[in-house]
N, C-alpha and C positions, 0 to 999 in steps of 0.2 A: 356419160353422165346424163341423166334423166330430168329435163326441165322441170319444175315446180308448177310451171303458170298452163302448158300444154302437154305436159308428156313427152315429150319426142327425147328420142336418145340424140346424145350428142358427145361428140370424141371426148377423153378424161381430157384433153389441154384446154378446152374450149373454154372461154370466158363468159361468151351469150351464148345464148339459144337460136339458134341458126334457122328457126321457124318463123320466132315470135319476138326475138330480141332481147328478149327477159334475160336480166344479168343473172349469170349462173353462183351461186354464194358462195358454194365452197371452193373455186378457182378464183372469185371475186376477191375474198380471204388472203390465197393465198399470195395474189399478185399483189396485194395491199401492203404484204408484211416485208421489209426489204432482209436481205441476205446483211448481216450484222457480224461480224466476228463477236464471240464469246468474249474475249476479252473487252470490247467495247461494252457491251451489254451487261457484265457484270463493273463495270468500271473499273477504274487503275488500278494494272496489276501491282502486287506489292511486292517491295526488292526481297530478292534473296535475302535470309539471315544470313548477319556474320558474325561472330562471336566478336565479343571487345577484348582488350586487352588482358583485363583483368580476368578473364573466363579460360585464356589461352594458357596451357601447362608449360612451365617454364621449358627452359633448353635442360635443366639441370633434371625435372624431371625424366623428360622425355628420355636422355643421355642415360641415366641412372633404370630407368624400365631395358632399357635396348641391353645394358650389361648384363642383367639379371636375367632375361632370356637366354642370351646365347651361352651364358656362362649353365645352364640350366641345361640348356639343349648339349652341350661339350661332353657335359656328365660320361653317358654313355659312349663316348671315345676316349677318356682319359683311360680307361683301362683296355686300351688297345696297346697302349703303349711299350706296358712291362707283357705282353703278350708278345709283342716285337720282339721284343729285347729275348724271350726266353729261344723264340725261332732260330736265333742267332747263337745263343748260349748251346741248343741241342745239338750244334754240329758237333762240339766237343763234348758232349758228355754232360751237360752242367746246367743249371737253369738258377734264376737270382738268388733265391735261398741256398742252393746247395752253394753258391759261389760264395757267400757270404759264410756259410757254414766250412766253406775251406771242403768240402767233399766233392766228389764224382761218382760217373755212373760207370759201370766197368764190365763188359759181356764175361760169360760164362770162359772163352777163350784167350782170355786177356785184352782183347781190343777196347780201348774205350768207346764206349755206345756212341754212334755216330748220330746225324738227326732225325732218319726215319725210326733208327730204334729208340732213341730218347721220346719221341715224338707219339708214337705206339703204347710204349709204357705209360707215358700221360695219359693217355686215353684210357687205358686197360684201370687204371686206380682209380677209374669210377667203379669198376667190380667190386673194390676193397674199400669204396666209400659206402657201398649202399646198403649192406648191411652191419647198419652203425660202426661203420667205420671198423668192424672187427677184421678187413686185412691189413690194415694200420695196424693195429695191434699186435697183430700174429708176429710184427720183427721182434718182440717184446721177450717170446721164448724160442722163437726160432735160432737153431745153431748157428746159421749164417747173417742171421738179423735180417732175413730178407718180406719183404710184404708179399700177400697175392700178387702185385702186378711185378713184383721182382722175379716169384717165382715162375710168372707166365712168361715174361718175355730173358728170364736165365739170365738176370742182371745182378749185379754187387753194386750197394753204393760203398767206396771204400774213402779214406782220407786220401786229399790231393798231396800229390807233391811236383817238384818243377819237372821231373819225368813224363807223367802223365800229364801236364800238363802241353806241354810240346807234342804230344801227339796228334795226328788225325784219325775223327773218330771214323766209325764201319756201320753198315749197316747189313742184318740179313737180306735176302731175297725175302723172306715171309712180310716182315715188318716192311720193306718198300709195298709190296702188293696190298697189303691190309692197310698202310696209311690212303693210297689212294683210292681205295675202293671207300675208305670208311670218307674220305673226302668226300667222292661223287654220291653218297647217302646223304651226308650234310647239306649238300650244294641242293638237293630235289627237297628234302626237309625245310630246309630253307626259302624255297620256292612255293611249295604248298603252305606255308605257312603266314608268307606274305601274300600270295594269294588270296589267304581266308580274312587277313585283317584289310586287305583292299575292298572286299565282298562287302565284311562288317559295315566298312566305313561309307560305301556305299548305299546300305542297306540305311541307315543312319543320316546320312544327306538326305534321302528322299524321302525319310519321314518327318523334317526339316529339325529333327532333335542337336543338330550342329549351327 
């Protein structure tokens, strides 16, 4: 730092002038000003907020919010349930509506449809869903009343009786290979798709829209 009164350089810490004595002003300053914490300086800090009483939402609220979420969130598994139940229903042939309807599912060889082929067939009447439902239809004049996916996978639905009932169902070799292959489709569809909504929701954090 540069004296005022003579010129001479003198180290930044320096207080005077190491020539001429002359107090140097801006370390002058700075040894003047003492080290203060902020809070002293702006004076007492003020307490945290806390809501009063009357601000606070009751237990009956809060209790009543918490059901209403999860009851919300459940949605999407409640229909896992009769999905279960059909898993169990296909070994025999049968799934809740036809069980209710008192019918079964019956192969082409008399065996009742065991649950890869019950299981296949399910899948397969989305073919006879997607255009407007016209393999639905087709049991309507078909001789044997049977839909597209009856006809693909050479099934009868026919009336139960205690016979077929006591039986166990079968399943082909085609319809076991094509259940798991059409599985391990689902299982990477599945993955790529949750995939893409992790990406989204990513994508959507960091442009703080969440």
């Amino acid at each position: 730092m540069r004296c005022g009164n003579c010129g001479t350089l003198n180290p930044e810490e320096a207080s005077f002038c190491a020539k001429c004595g002359t107090a140097l002003a801006s370390n002058q300053y700075s040894s003047s000003t003492s080290t203060v914490p902020v809070e002293a300086q702006a004076g007492a800090v003020a307490d945290a907020w806390v809501p009063s009483t009357s601000e606070l939402a009751s237990l009956g609220q809060r209790a009543g919010s918490w059901i209403i979420d999860w009851v919300l969130q459940a949605i999407p598994y409640i229909g896992l349930i009769p999905f279960f139940i059909n898993c169990v229903l296909y070994r025999r042939g049968s799934t809740i509506g036809l069980s209710i309807a008192s019918a079964r599912i019956i192969r082409e060889n008399g065996d009742v449809s065991g649950f890869y082929h019950t299981a296949v067939r399910q899948m397969a009447a989305i073919l006879s869903f997607i255009p407007l439902g016209l393999g639905y239809w087709w049991a309507f004049w078909d001789p044997h009343r049977q839909t597209w996916h009856d006809k693909i996978m050479h099934t009868y639905v026919v009336r139960n009786t205690p016979e077929l009932e006591s039986r166990k169902g079968t399943s082909s070799k085609g319809a076991v290979v094509t259940f798991w292959a059409a599985l391990a489709v689902a299982l990477v569809l599945v993955t790529l798709v949750s995939a893409l909504v992790l990406a989204a929701m990513s994508a959507f954090l960091g442009t703080g829209l969440f």
